[in-house]
C-alpha positions as CSV (number, residue, x, y, z in Angstrom):
1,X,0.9,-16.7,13.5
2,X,0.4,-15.9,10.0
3,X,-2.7,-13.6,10.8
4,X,-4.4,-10.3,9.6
5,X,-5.7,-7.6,11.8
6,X,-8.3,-5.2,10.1
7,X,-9.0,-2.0,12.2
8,X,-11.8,0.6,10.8
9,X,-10.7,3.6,12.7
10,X,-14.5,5.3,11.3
11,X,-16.2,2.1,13.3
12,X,-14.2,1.8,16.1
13,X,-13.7,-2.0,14.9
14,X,-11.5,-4.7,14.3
15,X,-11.6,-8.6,12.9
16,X,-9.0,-10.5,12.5
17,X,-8.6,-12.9,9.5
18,X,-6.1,-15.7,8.3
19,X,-3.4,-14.9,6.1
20,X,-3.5,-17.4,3.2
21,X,-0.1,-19.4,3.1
22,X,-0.1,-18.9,-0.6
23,X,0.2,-15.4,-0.7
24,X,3.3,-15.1,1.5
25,X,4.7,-17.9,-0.8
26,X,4.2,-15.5,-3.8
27,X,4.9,-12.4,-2.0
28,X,7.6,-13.8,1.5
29,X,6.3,-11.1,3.4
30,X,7.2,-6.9,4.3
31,X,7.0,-5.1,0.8
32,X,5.9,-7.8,-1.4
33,X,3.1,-8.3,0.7
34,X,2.4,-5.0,1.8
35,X,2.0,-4.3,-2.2
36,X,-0.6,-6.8,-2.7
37,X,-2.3,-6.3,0.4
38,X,-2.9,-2.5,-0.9
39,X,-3.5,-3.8,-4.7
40,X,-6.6,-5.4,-3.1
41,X,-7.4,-2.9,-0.8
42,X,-7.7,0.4,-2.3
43,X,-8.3,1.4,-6.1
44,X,-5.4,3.0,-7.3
45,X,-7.0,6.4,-7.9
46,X,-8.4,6.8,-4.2
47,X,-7.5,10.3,-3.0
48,X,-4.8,9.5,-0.2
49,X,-6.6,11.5,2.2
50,X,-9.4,9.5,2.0
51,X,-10.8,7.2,5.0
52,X,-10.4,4.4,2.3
53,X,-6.8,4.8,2.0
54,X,-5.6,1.8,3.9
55,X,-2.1,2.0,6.7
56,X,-0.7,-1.0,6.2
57,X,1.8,-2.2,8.6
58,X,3.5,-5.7,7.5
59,X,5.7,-7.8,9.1
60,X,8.3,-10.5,7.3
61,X,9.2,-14.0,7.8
62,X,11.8,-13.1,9.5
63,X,10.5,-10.9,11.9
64,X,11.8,-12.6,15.6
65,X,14.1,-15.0,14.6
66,X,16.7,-13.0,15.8
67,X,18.8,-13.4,12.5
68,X,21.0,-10.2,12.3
69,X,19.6,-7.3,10.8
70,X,16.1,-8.5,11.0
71,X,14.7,-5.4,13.6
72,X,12.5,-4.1,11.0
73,X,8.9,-3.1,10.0
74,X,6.9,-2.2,6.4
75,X,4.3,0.6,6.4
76,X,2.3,0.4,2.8
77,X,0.1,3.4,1.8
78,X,-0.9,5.3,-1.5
79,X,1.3,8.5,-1.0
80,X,-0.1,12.0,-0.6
81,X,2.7,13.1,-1.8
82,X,2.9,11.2,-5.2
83,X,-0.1,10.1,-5.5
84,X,1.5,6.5,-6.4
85,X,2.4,3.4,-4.4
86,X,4.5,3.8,-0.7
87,X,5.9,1.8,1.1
88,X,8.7,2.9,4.2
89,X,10.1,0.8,6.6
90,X,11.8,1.7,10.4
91,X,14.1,0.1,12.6
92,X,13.4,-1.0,16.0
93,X,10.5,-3.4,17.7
94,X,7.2,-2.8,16.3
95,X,7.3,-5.9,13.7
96,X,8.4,-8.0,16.2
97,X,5.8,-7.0,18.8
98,X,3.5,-7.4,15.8
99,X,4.6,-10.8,15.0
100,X,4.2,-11.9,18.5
101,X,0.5,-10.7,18.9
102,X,-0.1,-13.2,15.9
103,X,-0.4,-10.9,12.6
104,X,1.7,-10.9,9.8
105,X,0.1,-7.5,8.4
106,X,-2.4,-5.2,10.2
107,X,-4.6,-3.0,7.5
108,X,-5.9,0.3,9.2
109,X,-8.3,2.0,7.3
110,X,-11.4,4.9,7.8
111,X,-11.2,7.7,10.2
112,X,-12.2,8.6,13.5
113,X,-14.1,11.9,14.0
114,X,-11.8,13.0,17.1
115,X,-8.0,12.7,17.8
116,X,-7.5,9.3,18.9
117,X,-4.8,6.2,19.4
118,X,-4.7,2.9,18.8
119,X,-3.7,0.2,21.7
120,X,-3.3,-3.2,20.4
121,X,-2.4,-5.8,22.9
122,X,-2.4,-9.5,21.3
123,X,-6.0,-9.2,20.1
124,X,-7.3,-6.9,22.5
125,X,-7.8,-3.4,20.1
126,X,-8.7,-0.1,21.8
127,X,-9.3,3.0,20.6
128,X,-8.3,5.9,23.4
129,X,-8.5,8.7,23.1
130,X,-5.7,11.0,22.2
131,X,-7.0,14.8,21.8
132,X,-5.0,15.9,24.7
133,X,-1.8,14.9,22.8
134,X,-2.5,16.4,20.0
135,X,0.2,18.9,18.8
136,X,2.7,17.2,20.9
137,X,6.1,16.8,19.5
138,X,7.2,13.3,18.9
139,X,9.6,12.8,21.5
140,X,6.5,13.7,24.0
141,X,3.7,12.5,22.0
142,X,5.8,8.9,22.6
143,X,6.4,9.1,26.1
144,X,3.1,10.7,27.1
145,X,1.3,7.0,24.9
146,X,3.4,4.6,26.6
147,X,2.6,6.4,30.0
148,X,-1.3,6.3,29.1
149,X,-1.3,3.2,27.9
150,X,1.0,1.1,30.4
151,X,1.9,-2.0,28.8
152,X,5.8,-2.7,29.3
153,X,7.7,-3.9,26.7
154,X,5.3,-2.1,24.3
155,X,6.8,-0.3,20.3
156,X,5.2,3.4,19.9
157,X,4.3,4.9,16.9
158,X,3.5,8.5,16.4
159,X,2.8,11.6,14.0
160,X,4.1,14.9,15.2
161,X,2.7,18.8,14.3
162,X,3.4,18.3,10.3
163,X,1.4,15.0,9.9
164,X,-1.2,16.7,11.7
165,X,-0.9,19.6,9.6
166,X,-1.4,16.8,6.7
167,X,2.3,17.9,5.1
168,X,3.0,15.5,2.2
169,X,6.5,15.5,3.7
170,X,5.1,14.6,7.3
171,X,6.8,10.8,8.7
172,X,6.1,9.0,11.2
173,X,8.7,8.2,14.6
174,X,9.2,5.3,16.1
175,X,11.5,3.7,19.1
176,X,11.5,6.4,21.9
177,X,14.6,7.9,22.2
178,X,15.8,6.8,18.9
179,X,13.5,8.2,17.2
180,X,13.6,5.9,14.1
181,X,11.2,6.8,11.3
182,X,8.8,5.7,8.5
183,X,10.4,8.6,6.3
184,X,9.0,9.1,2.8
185,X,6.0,9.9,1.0
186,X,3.7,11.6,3.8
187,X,2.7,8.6,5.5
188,X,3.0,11.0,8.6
189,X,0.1,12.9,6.8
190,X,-2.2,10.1,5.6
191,X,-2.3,9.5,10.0
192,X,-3.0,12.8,10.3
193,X,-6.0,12.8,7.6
194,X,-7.5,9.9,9.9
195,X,-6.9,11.6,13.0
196,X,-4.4,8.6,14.4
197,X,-1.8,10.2,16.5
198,X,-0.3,6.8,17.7
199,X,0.0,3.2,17.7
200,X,0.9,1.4,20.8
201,X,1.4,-2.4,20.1
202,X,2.6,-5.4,22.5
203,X,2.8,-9.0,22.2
204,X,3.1,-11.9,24.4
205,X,3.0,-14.9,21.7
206,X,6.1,-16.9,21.2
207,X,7.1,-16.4,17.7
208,X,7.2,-20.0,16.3
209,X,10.6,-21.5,14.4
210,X,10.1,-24.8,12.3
211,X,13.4,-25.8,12.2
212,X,16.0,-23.6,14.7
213,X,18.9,-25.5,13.0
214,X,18.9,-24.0,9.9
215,X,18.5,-20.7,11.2
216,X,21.7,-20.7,13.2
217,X,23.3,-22.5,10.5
218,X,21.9,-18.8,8.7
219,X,23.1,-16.9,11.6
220,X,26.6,-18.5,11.3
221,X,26.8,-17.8,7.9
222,X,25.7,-14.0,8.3
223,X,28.0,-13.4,10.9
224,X,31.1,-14.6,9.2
225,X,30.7,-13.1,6.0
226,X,30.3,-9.9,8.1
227,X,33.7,-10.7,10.1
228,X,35.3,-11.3,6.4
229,X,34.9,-7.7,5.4
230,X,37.0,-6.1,8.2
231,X,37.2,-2.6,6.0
232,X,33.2,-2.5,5.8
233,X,32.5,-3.3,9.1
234,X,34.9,-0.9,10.4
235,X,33.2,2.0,8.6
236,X,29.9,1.5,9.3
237,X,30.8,0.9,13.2
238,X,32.9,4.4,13.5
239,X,31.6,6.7,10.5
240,X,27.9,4.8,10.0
241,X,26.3,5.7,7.0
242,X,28.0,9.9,6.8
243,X,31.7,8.1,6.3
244,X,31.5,8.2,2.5
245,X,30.5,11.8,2.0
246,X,34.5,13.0,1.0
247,X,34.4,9.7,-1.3
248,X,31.1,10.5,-2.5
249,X,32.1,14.4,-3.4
250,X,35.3,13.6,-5.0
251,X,33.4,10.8,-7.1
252,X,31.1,14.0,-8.3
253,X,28.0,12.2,-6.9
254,X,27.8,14.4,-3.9
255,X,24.9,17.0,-5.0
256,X,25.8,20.4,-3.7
257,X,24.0,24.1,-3.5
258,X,20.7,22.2,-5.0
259,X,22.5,20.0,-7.5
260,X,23.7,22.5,-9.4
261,X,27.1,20.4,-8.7
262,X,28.1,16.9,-7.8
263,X,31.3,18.3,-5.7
264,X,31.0,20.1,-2.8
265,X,34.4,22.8,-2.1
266,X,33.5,22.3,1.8
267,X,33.0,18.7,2.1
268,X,36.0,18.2,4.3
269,X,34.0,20.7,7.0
270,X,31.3,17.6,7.5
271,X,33.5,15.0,6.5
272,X,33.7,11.4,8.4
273,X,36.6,12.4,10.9
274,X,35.5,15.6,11.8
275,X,32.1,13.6,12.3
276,X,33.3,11.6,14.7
277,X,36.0,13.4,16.6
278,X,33.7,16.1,17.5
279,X,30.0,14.8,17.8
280,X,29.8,11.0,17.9
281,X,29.4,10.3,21.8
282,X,27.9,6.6,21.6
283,X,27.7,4.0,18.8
284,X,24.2,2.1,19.3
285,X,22.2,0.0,16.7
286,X,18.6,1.0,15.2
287,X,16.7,-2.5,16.8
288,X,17.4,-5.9,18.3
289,X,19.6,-8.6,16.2
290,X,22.0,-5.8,14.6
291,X,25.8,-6.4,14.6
292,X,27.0,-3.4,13.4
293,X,25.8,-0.3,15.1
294,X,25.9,1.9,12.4
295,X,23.6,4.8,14.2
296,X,25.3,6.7,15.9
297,X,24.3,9.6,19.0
298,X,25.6,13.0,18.3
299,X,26.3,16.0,20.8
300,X,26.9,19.6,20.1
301,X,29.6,20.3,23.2
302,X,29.4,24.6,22.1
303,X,28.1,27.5,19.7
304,X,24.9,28.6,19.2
305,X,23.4,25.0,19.3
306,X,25.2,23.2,22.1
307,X,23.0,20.7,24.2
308,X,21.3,20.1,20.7
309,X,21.3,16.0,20.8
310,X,20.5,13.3,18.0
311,X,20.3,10.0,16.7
312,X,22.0,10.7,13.4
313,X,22.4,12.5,11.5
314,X,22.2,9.6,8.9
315,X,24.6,10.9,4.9
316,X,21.2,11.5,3.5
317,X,20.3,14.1,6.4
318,X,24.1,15.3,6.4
319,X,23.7,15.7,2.3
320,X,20.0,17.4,2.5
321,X,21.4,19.9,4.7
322,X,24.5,19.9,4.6
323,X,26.2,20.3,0.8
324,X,22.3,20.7,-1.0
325,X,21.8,23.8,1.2
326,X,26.2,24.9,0.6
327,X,26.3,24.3,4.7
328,X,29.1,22.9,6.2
329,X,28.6,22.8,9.8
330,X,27.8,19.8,11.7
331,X,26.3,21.4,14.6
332,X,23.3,23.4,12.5
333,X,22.9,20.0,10.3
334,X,22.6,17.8,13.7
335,X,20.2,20.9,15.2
336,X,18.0,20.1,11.7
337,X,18.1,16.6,12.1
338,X,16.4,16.8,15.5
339,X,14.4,19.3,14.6
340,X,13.2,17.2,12.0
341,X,12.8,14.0,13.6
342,X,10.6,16.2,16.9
343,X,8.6,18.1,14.3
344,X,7.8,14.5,12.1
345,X,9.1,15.8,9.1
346,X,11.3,13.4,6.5
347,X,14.7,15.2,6.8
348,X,15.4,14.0,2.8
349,X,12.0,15.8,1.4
350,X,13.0,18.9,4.1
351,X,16.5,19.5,3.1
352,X,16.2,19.3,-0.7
353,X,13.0,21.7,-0.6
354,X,15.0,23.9,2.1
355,X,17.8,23.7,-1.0
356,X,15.2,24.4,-3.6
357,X,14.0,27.6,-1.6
358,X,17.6,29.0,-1.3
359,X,18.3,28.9,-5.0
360,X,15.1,30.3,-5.8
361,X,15.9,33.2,-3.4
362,X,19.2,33.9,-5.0
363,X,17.7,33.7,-8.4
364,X,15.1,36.5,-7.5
365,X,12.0,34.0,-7.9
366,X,11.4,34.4,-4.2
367,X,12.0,38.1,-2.4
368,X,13.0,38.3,1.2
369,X,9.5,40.1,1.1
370,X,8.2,36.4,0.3
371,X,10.2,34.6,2.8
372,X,8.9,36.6,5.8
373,X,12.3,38.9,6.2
374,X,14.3,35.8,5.9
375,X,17.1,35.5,4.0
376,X,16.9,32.0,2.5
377,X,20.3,31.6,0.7
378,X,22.8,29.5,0.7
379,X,25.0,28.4,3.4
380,X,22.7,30.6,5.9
381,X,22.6,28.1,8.2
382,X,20.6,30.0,11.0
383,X,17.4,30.2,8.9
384,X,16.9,26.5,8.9
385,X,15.2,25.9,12.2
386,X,12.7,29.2,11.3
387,X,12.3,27.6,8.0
388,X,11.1,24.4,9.3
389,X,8.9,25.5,12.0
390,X,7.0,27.5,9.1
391,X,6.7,24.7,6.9
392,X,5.2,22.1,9.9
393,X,3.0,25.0,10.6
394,X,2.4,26.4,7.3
395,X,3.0,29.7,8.5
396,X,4.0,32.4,5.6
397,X,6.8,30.8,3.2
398,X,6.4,27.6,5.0
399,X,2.8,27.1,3.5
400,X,4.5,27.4,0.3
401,X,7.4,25.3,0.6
402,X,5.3,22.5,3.4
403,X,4.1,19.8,0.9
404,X,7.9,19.2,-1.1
405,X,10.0,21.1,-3.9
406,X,7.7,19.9,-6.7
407,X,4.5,21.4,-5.4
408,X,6.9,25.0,-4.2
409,X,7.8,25.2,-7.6
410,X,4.5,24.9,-9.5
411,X,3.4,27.9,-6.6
412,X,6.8,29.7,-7.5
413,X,6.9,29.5,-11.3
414,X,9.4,31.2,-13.2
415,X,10.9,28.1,-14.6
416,X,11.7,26.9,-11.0
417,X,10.2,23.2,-12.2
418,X,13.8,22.9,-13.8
419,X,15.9,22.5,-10.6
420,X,13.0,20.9,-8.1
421,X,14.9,17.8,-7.6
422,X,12.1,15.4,-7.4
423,X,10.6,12.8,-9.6
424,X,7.2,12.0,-9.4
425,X,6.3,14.4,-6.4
426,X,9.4,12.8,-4.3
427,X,13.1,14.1,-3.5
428,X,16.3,13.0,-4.3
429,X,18.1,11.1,-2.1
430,X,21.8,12.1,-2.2
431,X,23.1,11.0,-5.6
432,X,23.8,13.4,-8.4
433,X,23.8,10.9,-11.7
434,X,25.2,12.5,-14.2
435,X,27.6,10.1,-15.3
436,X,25.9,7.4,-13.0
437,X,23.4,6.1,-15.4
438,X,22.2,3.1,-13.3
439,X,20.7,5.8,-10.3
440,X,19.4,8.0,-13.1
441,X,17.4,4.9,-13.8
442,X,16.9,4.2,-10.3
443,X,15.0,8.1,-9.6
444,X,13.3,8.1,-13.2
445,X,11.8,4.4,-12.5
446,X,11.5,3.7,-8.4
447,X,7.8,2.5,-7.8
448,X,7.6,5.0,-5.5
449,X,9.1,7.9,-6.8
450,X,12.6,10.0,-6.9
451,X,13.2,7.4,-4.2
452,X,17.7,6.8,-3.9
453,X,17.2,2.9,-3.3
454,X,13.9,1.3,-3.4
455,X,15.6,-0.5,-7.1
456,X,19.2,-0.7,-4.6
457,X,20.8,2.0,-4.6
458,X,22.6,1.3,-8.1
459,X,25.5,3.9,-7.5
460,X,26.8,2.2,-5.1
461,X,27.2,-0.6,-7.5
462,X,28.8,1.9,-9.9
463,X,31.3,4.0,-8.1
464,X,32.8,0.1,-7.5
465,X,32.6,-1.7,-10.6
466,X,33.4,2.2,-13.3
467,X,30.3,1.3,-15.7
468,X,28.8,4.8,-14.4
469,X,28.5,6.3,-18.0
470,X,27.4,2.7,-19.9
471,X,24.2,2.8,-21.6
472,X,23.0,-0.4,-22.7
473,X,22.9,-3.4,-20.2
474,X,21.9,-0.4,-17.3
475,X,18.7,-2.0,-17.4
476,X,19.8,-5.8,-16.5
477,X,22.2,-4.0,-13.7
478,X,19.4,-2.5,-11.8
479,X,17.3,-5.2,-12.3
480,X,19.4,-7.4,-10.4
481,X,20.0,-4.9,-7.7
482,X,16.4,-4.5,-7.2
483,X,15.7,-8.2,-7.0
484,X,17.7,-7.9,-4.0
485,X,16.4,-5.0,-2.0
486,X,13.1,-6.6,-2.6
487,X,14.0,-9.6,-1.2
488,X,15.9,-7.4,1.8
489,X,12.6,-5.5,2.0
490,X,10.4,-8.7,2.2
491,X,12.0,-10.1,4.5
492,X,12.5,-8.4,5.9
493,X,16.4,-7.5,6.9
494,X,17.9,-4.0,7.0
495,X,19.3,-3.3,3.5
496,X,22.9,-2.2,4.7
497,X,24.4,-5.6,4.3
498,X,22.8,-6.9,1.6
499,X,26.5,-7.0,-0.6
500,X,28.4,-8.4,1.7
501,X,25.4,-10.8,3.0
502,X,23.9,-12.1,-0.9
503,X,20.4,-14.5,-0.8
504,X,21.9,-17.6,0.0
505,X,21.4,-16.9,4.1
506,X,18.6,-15.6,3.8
507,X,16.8,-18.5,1.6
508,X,18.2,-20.9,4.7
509,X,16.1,-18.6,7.5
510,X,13.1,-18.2,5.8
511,X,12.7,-22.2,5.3
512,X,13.8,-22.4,9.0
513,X,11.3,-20.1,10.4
514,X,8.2,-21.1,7.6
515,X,9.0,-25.0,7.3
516,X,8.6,-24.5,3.5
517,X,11.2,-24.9,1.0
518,X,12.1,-21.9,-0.4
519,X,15.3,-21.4,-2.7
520,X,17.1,-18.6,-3.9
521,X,15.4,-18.9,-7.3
522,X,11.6,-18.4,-4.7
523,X,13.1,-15.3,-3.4
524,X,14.2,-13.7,-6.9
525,X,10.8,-14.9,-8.6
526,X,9.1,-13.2,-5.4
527,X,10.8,-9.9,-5.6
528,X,9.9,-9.6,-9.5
529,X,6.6,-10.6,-9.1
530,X,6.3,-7.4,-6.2
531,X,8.0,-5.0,-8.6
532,X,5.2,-5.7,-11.5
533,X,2.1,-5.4,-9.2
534,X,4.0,-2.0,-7.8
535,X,4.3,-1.2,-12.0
536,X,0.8,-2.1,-12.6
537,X,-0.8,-0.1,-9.2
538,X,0.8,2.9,-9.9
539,X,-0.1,2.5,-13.9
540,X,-3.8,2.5,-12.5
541,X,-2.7,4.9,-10.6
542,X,-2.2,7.4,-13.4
543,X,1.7,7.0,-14.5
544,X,3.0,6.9,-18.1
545,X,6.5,6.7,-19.8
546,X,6.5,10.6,-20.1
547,X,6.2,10.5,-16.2
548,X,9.4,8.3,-15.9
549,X,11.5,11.7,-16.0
550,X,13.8,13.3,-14.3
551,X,14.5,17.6,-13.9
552,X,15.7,19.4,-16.6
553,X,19.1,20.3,-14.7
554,X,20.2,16.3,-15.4
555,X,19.0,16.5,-18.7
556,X,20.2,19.8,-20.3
557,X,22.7,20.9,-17.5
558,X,26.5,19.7,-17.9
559,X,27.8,18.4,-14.5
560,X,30.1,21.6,-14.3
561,X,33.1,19.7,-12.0
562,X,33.9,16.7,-10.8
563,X,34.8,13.3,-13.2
564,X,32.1,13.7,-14.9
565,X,32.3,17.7,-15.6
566,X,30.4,18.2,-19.4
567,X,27.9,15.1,-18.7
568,X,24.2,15.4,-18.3
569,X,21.7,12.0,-17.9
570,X,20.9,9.8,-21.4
571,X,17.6,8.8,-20.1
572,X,15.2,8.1,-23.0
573,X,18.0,5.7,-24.0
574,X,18.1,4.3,-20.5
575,X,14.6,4.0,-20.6
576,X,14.4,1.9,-23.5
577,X,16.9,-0.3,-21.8
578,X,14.9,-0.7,-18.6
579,X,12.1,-1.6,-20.2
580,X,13.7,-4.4,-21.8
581,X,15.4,-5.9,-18.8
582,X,12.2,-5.8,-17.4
583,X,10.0,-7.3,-19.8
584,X,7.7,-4.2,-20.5
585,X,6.9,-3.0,-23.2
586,X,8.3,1.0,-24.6
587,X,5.2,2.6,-23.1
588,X,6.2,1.2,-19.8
589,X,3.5,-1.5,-19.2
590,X,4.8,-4.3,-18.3
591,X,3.9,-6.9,-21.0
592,X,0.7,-9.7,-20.7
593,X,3.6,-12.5,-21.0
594,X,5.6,-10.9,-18.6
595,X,2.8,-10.6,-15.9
596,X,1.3,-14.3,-16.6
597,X,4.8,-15.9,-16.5
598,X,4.5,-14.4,-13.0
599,X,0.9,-15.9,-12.1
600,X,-0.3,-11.9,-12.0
601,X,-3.3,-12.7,-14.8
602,X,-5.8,-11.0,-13.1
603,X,-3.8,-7.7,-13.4
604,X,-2.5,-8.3,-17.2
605,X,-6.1,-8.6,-18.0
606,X,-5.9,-4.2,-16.3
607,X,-4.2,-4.0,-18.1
608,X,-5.6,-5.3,-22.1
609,X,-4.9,-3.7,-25.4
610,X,-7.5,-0.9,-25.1
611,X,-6.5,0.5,-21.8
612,X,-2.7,0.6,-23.4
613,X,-3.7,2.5,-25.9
């Protein structure tokens, strides 16, 4: 089972290799492997676009066990966005219809001359063609694949009108109807600059399990630690991921009108009961083997947008558009989220650039003149869906705004590089960290940019444990939360309950389903070893200490309400700490001992004395 598929969408090829056992020891699977799978794949200064930049999709260990939580799927690229290291992962079936044609990891690389998409059906590959689809929305582009290709039981994949317009914002959707989606970083566009408008992928293997004892005993153990935290599993059943936003604001970690604040004086407008009293029609779950259905269907029953349906939206989508933009109206932030979602754009990168633009407008750096007769400001909630359909299309102000707030803001000028809340190329997720020094570290340091969670969401942490404002030993505290979500994202199991749920379980399914012995210690060795090669790619890739920044308005601008009102992010300091924890050295490269220790020689001999210098 533990195969690779190689398709060379330029050939109209494919070969399938083994996976050797020793890599998925070192790496389990998902992330980890995804990482070095790209490592040897692609230099790390290939131009994204380029047919050499390789689509990784990986599977983990866990992928069909039906463990709870494990109904998820890696995609690996070099961003177009950041030019660094991706990776994004989606609910639903595709890893597990991957798994059960045979392949661990399927590397798609080139690019075909004409509009085309890929049918794999255990090791049957075919390349159809898919000009007649192109420019369908995503909801349709799906349907109208599974249709072509008729293969029940088959996981869809598709780019919509921004990844073919190559956006560096532009996703990827998944899962039909629930449109689940491969959300950061422009892996939307890196399909479109190979002309891949789909996958459509179906398996008929049985998925083997070397000892089916210990992964119920792993089961068991998942399931009761979830039934011992009654107050979680309540919240994420009725609220899902939006029922923390009034927590969240009053904690002053709710960014508001572009971050200029952390507290938002509307939040009770999108709060969690008016949420759910007004929109929530059905509670479901994002794939198989979930046990708390989180996701949750909305319906606008009147206004302007009634009929306007979604799966979400999700408290980053509510934040984006919501308190970034100063809206509070659920029906225009579920109308975004859908319109997001059909156009294939990631609601995250949308909603803070959508943010970005409104501040600029009221500051005079961008004239209605410049915005097409549209008045972008804030809490205008009718000029989002205009807004959006400009940027997929790059029509007018969308062209400027299409590719993310750091690229609007080096068109714009006029100081606007201050408040584009990015770092690295990518947006925010919805954290203001002034006073919250383990997510400052967490934006300044993700491997994958201004990412909210690929280190674990360290806020979270904070809010619960009051260490926000702490500077030393903030490196050691992310470092153990991001041993985690590697290990989560390896896996690979859906992050949500990693708190509640720890390593121990997870440990007891991966020997089950393998039939190697692999401890807790493994697992953590495993997820530091991925973390390093993602340090040392996007090193090659071009990134120093100075790019390990955040905007000026954490830096130089006082959190102006809120518990932490007069506080603005200590992040060389943090820095130094990180690097510590880490074992790298105060330029950011991690150090030769620290690599070897790790069995990554080959890449601490990069990375020798004269290319630090």
């Amino acid at each position: 089972m533990n195969k690779i598929l190689f398709i060379n969408l330029t050939e109209k090829s494919s070969r399938i290799e083994e996976l050797p056992v020793d890599i998925t020891r070192k790496y389990i699977g998902g992330r980890g492997l995804g990482v070095r799978l790209l490592f040897d794949s692609v230099k790390p200064d290939a131009d994204p676009f380029s047919p050499e930049n390789p689509i990784i999709f990986t599977a983990g260990p866990l992928q069909g066990s039906s463990v709870p939580f494990s109904g998820r799927t890696q995609m690996i690229t070099k961003s177009p966005q950041t030019g660094i290291y991706l990776y994004t992962n989606a609910g639903g079936t595709l890893g597990i219809n991957m798994r059960a044609c045979g392949y661990t990891a399927m590397v798609i690389t080139g690019k075909s001359e004409d509009p085309v998409f890929l049918q794999v059906v255990d090791d049957r590959v075919s390349f159809r063609d898919a000009g007649q689809y192109w420019g369908l929305m995503t909801s349709d582009a799906q349907r109208a694949l599974l249709e072509t290709a008729r293969v029940p039981g088959a996981s869809v994949a598709v780019i919509g009108p921004a990844g073919e317009h190559l956006l560096k914002t532009a996703c990827v959707v998944t899962e039909g109807e629930r449109r689940r989606t491969f959300g950061r970083g422009g892996c939307g566009a890196v399909w479109g600059a190979k002309n891949l408008k789909g996958l459509v992928i179906k398996g008929s293997q049985k998925i083997t399990r070397q000892n089916p004892l210990l992964i119920d005993e792993a089961k068991v153990q998942i399931r009761d630690m979830i039934k011992a935290k009654p107050e979680w599993r309540y919240r994420r059943n009725t609220y899902g991921t939006p029922g923390d936003v009034e927590t969240l604001s009053s904690s002053g970690m709710l960014p508001a009108r572009n971050w200029q604040s952390g507290v938002f004086d509307k939040v009770e407008n999108i709060g969690p009961d008016v949420f759910r009293e007004k929109y929530v029609i059905r509670d479901v779950c994002c794939s198989p083997y979930c046990i708390t259905p989180c996701s949750k269907v909305t319906l606008v029953r009147e206004g302007e947008f009634a009929g306007m349906s979604s799966e979400g939206p999700e408290y980053e989508t509510v934040y984006a558009f919501g308190s970034n933009c100063g809206i509070d109206r659920f029906d225009a932030i579920i109308a975004a989220d859908r319109l997001c979602d059909e156009l294939g754009m990631d609601t995250i990168s949308a909603g803070v650039t959508t943010g970005f633009a409104m501040e600029c407008f009221e500051r005079g750096l961008l004239s209605q003149e410049d915005c097409d007769g549209l008045e972008i400001s804030f809490g205008n909630y009718r000029v989002v869906p205009q807004l959006l359909h400009k940027m997929a299309y790059r029509q007018g102000i969308g062209g400027v705004l299409a590719d993310g707030a750091k690229a609007a803001s080096q068109k714009v000028g006029g100081g606007s590089e201050a408040f584009a809340m990015h770092s690295k190329g990518m947006e925010f997720g919805g954290y203001d960290c002034r006073g919250y020094n383990a997510q400052a570290l967490q934006f300044a340091l993700g491997p994958r940019g201004g990412c909210h969670h690929d280190l674990g969401v360290p806020a979270r942490i904070e809010l619960s444990d009051g260490t926000g404002r702490n500077i030393k030993g903030k490196g050691e505290q992310v470092k153990k939360s991001a041993i985690i979500r590697v290990v989560y994202d390896s896996s690979i199991l859906c992050s949500f309950g990693r708190t509640v749920i720890g390593l121990n379980p997870l440990s007891l399914a991966i020997t089950g389903m393998t039939g190697q012995d692999v401890s807790v210690d493994d697992l953590e060795e495993a997820a530091l070893r991925t973390l390093n090669i993602e340090r040392v790619f996007n090193i090659l890739a071009g990134i120093r200490r100075k790019d390990d920044r955040l905007p000026d308005r954490l830096l130089k601008e006082p959190a102006p309400a809120g518990p932490n009102k007069g506080l603005v992010v200590p992040l060389e300091e943090l820095k130094d700490d990180f690097y510590e924890s880490f074992g790298w050295d105060q330029n950011g490269f991690p150090k030769p001992e620290t690599l070897r220790e790790l069995g990554l020689g080959a890449e601490a001999k990069l990375l020798d004395e004269d290319f630090r210098q």
